[in-house]
C-alpha positions as YAML, in Angstrom:
chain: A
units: angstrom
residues:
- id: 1
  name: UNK
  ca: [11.62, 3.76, 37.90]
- id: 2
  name: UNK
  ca: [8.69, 5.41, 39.48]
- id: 3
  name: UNK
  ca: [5.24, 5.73, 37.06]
- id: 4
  name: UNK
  ca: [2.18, 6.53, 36.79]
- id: 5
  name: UNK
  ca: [-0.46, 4.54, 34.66]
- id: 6
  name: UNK
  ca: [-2.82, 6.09, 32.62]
- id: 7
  name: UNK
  ca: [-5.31, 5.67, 29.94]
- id: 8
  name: UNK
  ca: [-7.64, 7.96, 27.39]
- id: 9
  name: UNK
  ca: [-10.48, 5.67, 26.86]
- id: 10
  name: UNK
  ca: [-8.90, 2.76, 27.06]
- id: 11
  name: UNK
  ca: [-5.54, 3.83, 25.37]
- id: 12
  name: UNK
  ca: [-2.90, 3.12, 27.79]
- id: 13
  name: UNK
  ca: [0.26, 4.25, 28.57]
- id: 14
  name: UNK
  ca: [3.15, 3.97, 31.49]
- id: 15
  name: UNK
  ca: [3.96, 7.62, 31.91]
- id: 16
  name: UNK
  ca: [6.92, 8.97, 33.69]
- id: 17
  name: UNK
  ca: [7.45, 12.45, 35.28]
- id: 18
  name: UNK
  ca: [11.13, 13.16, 34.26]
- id: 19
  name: UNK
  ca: [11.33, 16.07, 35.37]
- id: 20
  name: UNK
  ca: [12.33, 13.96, 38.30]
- id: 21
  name: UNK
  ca: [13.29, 10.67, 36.65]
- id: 22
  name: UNK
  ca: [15.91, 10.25, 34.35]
- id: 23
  name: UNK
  ca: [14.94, 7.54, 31.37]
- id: 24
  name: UNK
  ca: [18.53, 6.09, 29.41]
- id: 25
  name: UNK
  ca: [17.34, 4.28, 27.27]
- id: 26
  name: UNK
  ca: [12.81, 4.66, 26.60]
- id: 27
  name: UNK
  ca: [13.05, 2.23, 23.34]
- id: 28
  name: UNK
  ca: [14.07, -0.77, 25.17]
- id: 29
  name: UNK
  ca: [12.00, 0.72, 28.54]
- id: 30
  name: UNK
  ca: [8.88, 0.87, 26.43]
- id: 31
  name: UNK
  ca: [9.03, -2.43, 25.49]
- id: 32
  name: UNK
  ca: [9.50, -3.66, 28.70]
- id: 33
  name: UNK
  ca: [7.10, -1.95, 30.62]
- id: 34
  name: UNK
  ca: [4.07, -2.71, 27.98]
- id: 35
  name: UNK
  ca: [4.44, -6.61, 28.21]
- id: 36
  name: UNK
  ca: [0.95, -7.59, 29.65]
- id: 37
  name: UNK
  ca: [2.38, -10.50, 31.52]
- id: 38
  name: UNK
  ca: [6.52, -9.96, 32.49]
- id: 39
  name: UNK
  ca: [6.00, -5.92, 32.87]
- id: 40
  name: UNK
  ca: [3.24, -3.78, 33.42]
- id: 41
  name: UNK
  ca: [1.08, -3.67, 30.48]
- id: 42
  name: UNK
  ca: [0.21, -0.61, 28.01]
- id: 43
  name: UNK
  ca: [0.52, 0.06, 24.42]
- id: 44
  name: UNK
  ca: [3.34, 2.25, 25.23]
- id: 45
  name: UNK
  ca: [5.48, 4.47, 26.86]
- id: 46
  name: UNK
  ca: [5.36, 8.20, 27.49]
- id: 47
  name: UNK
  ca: [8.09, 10.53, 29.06]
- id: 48
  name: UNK
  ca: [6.83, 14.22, 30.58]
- id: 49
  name: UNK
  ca: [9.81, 16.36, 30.13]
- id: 50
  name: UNK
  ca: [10.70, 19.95, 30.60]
- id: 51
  name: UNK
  ca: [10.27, 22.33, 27.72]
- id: 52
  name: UNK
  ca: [11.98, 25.09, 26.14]
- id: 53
  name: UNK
  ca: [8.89, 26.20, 24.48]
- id: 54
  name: UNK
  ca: [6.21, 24.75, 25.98]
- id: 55
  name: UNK
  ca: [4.75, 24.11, 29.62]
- id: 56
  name: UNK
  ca: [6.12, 20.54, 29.27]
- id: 57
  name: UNK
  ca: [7.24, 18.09, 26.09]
- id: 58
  name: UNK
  ca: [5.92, 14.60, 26.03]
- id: 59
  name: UNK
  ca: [7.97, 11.64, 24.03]
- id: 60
  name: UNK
  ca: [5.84, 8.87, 22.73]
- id: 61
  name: UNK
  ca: [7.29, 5.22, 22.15]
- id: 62
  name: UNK
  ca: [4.98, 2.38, 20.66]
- id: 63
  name: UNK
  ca: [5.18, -1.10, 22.09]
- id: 64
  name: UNK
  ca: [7.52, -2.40, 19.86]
- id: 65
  name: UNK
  ca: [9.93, 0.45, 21.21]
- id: 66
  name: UNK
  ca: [9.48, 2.89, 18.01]
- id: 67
  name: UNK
  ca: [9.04, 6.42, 18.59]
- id: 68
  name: UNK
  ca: [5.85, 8.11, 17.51]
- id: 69
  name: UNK
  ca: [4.92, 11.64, 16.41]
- id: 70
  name: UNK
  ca: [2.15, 12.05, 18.19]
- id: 71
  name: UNK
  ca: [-0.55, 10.18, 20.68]
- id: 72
  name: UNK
  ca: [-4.24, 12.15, 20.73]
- id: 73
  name: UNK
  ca: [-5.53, 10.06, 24.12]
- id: 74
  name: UNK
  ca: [-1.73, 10.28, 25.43]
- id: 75
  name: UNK
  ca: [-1.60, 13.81, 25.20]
- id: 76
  name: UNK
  ca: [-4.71, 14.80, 26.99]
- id: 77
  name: UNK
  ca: [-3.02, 12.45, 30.31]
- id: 78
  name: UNK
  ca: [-0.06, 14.34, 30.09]
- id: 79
  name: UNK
  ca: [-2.45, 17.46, 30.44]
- id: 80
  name: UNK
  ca: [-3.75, 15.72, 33.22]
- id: 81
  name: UNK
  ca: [-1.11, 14.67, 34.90]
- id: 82
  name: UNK
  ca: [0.97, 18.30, 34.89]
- id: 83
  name: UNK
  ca: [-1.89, 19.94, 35.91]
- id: 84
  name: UNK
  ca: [-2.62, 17.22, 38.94]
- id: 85
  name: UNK
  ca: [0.89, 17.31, 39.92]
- id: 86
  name: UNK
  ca: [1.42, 20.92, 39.90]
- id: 87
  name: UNK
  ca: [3.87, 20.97, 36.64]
- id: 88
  name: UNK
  ca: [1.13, 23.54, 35.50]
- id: 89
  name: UNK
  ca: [-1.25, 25.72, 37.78]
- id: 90
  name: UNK
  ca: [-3.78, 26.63, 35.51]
- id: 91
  name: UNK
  ca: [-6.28, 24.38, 32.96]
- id: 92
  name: UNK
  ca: [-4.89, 26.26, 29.95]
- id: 93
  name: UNK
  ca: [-1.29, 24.14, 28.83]
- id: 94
  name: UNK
  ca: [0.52, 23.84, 26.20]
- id: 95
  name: UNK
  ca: [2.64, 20.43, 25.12]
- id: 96
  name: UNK
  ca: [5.61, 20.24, 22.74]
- id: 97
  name: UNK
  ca: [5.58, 16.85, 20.88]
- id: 98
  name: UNK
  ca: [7.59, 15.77, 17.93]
- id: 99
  name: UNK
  ca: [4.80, 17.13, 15.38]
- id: 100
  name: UNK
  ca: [4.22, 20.46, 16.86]
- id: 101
  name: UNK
  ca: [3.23, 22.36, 20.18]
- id: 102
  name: UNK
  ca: [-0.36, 21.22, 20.83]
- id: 103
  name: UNK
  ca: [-2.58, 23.55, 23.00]
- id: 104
  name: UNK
  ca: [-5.63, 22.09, 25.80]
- id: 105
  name: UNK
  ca: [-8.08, 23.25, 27.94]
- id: 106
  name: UNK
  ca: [-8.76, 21.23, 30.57]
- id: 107
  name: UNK
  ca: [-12.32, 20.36, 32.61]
- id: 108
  name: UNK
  ca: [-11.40, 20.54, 36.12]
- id: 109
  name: UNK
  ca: [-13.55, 18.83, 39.02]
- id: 110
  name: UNK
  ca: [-12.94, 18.74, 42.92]
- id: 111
  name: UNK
  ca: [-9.30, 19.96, 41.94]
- id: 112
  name: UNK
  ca: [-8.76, 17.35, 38.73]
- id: 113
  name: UNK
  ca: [-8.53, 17.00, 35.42]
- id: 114
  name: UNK
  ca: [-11.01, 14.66, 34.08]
- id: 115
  name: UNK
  ca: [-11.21, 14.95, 30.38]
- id: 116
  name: UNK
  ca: [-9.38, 17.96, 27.77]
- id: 117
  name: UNK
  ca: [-10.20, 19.89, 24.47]
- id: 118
  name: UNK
  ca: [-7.01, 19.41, 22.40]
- id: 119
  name: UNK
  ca: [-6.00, 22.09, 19.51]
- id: 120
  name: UNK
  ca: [-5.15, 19.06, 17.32]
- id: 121
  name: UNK
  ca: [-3.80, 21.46, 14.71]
- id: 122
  name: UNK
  ca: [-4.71, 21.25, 11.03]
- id: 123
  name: UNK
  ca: [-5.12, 18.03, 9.28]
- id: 124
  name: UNK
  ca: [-2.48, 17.50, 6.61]
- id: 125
  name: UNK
  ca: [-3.91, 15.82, 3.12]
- id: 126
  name: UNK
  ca: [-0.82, 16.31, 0.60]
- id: 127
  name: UNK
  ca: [0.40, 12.57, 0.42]
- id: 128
  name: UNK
  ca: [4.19, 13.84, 0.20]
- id: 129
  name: UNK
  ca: [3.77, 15.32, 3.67]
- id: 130
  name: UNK
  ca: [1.68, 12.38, 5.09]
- id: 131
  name: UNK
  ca: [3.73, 10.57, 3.86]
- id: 132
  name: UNK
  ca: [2.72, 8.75, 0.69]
- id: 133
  name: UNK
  ca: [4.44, 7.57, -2.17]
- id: 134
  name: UNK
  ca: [1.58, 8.80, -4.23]
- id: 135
  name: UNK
  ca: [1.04, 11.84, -6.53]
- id: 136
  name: UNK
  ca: [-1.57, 14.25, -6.13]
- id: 137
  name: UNK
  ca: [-2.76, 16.87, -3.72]
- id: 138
  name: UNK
  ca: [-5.06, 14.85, -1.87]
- id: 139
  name: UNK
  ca: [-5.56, 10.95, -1.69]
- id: 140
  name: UNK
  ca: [-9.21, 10.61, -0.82]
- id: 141
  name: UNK
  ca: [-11.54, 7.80, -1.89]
- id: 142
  name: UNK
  ca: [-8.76, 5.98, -3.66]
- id: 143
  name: UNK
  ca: [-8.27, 2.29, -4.68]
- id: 144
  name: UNK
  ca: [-5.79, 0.43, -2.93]
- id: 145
  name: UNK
  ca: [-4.59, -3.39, -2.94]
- id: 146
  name: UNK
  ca: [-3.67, -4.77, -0.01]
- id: 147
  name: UNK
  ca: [-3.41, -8.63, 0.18]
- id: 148
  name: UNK
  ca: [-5.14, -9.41, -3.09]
- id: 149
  name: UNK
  ca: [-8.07, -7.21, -2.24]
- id: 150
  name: UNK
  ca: [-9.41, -3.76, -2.90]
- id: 151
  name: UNK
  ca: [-9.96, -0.95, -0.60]
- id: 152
  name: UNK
  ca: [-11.26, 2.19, -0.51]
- id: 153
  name: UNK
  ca: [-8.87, 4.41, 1.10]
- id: 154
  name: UNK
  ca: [-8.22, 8.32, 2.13]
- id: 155
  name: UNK
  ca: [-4.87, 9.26, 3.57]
- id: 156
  name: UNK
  ca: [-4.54, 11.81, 6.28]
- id: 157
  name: UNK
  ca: [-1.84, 12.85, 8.95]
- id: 158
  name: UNK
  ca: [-3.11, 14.43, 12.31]
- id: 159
  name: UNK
  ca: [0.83, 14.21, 13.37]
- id: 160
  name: UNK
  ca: [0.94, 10.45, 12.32]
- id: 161
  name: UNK
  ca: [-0.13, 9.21, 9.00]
- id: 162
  name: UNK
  ca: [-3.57, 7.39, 8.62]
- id: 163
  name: UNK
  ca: [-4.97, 5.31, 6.57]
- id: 164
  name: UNK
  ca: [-9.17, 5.23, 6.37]
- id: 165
  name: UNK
  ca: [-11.06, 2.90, 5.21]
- id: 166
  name: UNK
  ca: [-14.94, 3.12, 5.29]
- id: 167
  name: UNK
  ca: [-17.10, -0.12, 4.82]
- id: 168
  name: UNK
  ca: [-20.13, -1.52, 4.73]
- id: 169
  name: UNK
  ca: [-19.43, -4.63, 6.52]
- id: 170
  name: UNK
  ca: [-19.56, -4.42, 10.19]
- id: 171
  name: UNK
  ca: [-15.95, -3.31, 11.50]
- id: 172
  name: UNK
  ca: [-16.40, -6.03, 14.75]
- id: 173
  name: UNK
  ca: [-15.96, -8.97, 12.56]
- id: 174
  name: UNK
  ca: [-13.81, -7.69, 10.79]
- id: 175
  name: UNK
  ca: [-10.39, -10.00, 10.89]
- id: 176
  name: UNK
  ca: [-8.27, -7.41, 12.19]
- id: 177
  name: UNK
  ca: [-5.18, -9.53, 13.43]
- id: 178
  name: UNK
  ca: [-5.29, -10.93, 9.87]
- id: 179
  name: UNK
  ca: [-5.00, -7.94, 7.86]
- id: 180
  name: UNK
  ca: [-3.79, -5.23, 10.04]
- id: 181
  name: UNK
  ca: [-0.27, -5.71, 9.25]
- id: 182
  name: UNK
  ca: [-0.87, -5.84, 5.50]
- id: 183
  name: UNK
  ca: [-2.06, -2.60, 6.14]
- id: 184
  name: UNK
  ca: [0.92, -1.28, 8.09]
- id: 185
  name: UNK
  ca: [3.63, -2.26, 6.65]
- id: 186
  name: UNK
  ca: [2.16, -1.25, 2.55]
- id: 187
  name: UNK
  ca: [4.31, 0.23, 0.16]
- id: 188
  name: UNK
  ca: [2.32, 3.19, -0.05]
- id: 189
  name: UNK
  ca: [3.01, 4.48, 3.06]
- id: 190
  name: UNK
  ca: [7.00, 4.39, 3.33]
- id: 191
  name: UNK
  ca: [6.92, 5.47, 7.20]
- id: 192
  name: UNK
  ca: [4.34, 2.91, 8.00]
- id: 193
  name: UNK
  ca: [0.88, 3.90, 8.78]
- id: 194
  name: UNK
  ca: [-1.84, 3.44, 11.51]
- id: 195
  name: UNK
  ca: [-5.11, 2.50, 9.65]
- id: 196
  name: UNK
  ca: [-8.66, 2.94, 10.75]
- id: 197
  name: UNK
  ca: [-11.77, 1.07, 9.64]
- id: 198
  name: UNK
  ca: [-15.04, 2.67, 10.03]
- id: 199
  name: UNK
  ca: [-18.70, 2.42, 9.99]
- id: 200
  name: UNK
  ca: [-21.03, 5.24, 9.51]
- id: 201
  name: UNK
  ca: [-24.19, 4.97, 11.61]
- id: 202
  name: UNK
  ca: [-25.24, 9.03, 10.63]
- id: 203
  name: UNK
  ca: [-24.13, 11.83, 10.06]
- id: 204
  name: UNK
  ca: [-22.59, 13.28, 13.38]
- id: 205
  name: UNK
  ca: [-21.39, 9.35, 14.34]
- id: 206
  name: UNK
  ca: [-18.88, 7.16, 13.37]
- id: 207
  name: UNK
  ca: [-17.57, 3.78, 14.61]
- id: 208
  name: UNK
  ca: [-13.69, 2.46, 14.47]
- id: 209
  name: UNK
  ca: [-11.49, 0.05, 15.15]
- id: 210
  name: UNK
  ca: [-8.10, 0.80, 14.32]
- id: 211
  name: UNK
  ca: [-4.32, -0.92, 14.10]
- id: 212
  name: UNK
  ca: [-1.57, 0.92, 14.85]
- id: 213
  name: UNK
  ca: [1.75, 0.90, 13.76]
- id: 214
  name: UNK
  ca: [3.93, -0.81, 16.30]
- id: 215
  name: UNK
  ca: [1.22, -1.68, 18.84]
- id: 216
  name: UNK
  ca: [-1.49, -3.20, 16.44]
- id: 217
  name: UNK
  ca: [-5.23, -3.07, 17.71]
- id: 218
  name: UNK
  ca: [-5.36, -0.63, 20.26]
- id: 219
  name: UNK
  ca: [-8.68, -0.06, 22.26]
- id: 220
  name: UNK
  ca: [-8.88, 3.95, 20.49]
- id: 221
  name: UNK
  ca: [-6.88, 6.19, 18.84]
- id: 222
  name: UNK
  ca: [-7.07, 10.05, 19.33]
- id: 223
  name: UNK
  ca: [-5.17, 10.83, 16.13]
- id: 224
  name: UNK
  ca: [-6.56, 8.09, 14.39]
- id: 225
  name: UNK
  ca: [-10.69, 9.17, 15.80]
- id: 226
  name: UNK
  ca: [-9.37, 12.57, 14.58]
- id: 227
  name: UNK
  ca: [-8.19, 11.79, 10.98]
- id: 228
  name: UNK
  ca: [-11.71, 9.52, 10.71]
- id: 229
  name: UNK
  ca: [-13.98, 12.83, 11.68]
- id: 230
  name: UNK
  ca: [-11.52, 14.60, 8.84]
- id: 231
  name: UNK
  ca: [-11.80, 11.78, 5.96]
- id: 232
  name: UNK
  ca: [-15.74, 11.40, 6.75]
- id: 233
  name: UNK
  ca: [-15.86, 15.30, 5.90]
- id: 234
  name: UNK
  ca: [-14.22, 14.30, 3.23]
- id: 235
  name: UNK
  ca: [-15.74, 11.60, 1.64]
- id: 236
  name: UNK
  ca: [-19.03, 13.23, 2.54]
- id: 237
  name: UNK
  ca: [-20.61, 11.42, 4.88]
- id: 238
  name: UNK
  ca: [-20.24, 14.41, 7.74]
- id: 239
  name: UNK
  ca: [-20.11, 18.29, 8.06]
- id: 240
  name: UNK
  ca: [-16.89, 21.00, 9.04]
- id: 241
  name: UNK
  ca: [-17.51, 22.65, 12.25]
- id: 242
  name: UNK
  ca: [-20.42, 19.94, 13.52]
- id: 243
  name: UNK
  ca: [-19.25, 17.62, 16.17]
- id: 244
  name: UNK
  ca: [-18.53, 14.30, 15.18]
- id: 245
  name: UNK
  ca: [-18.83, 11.19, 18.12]
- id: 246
  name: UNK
  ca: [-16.23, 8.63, 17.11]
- id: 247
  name: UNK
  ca: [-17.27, 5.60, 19.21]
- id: 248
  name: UNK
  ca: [-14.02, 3.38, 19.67]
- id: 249
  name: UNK
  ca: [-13.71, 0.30, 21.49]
- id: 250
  name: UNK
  ca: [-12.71, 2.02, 24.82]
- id: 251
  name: UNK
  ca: [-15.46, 4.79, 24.31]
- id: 252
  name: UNK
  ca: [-15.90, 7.68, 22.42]
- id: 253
  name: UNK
  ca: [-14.54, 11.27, 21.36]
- id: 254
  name: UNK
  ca: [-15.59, 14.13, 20.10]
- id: 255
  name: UNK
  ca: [-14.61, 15.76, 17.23]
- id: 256
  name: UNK
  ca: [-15.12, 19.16, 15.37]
- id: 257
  name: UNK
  ca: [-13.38, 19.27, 12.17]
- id: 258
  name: UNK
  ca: [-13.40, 22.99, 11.28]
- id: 259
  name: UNK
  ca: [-13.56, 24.50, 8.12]
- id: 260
  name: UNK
  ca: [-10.18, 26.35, 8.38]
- id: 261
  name: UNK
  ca: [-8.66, 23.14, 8.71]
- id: 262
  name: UNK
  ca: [-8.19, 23.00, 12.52]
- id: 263
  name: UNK
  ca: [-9.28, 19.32, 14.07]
- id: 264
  name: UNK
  ca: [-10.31, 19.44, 18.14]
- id: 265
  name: UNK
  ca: [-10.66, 16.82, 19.81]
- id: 266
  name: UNK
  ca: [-12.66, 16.06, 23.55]
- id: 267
  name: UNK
  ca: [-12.31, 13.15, 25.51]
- id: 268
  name: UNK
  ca: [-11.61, 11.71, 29.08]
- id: 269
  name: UNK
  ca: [-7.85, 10.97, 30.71]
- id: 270
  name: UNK
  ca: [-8.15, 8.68, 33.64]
- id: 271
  name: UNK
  ca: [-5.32, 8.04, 36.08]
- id: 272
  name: UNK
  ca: [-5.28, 4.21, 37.17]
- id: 273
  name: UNK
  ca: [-1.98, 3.44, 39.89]
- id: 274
  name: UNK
  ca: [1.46, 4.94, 40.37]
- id: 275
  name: UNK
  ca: [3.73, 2.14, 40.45]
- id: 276
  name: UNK
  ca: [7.74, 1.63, 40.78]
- id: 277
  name: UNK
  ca: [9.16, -0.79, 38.70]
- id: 278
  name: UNK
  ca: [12.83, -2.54, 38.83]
- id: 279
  name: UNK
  ca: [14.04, -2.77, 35.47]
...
């Protein structure tokens, strides 16, 4: 299998053009390929496929070989890469992905893409369509137990569902590995959830780490940086229509939450190797 690897600050993935390649069977691939020591390494895998309705449809599956919605750093790479390899001729594109078709401009230099602006769409807050097994229009700044101990928590789906928490205490000792999975795998979120934990150092900058369901810590998160710039808006602690740097651990994004609704989101996509693989 012939790839490419890619990242969006630090957010990996082993993408494949199949438009020429064929993928059977991408849950059992995706596992294989992200192993960090018997395949390639990434926190994923991503197919680039032909679209009915779209200039191309990307397929997102986690590490653990579970199929996501929706991947905010993956989808500015596959922007990248269908513009770099002639899929698409001009820096306008739109993608299909299981939550909707997703529209980016991309910043072009010496005949590449280096970073995009992604339409992220509008952020969706009604637990029931998160989803949430909780009542209500909204679930912002709500208690929730998880492991004996109380957070403060707002709910919001940029494609996936998130889960963010804001605190006081410095997010980088934070005992992620400990607690992320409590987090995942709580009743309240019956599709599992991706949670974010944040710092606010003013108001046009936030800092995250996040866990993600089926991958855990992840070096950034474009939905997750994106429902973080929505819940500090929020809760707030930031402005609609003002951008928003999220600083992750593999660098930061920008984010304009608008008052319509609409989230859009700027960051990098970096092409590392092409590769073939045996598997």
């Amino acid at each position: 299998m012939k790839f490419s690897k890619m990242h969006g600050i630090g957010n990996d993935y082993v993408y494949v053009n199949c438009f020429r390649e064929q993928v059977e069977n991408p849950e059992e691939v995706s596992i294989q390929v992200s192993d960090r020591r018997k395949g390639i390494g990434s926190d994923g895998l991503i197919l680039i496929l032909p679209s009915d309705v779209a200039d191309c449809r990307m397929r997102i599956f986690n590490a653990d070989g579970s199929e996501a919605m929706m991947c905010g750093n993956g989808i500015r790479c596959v922007a990248k890469y269908a513009y770099d390899n002639g899929i698409v001729s001009k820096p306008e594109l739109s993608v299909e992905t299981n939550s909707g078709i997703k529209y980016i401009q991309l910043q072009i230099q010496d005949g590449k893409a280096v970073s995009a602006t992604v339409d992220m769409g509008k952020a969706i807050l009604k637990p029931s369509e998160i989803p949430m097994n909780a009542e209500g229009e909204t679930f912002i700044a709500q208690p929730m137990q998880v492991n004996g101990k109380t957070y403060i928590a707002t709910g919001v789906s940029m494609g996936n569902p998130h889960c963010v928490v804001f605190l006081e205490q410095d997010v980088d000792t934070l005992e992620l590995e400990k607690i992320g999975s409590f987090f995942e795998n709580h009743e309240l979120f019956p599709a599992r959830v991706n949670t974010e934990f944040v710092n606010i150092i003013d108001k046009h900058t936030l800092k995250m780490r996040v866990w993600e369901r089926g991958s855990g810590e992840t070096m950034a998160c474009g939905t997750g940086a994106c429902a973080v710039a929505v819940a500090s808006v929020l809760n707030g602690y930031c402005q609609h229509d003002e951008t928003i740097t999220v600083k992750l651990a593999g660098g930061d994004l920008q984010i304009v939450y608008q008052t319509d609704g609409t989230v859009m989101m700027t960051g990098s996509a970096t092409h590392v190797f092409d590769g073939e693989i045996l598997l």
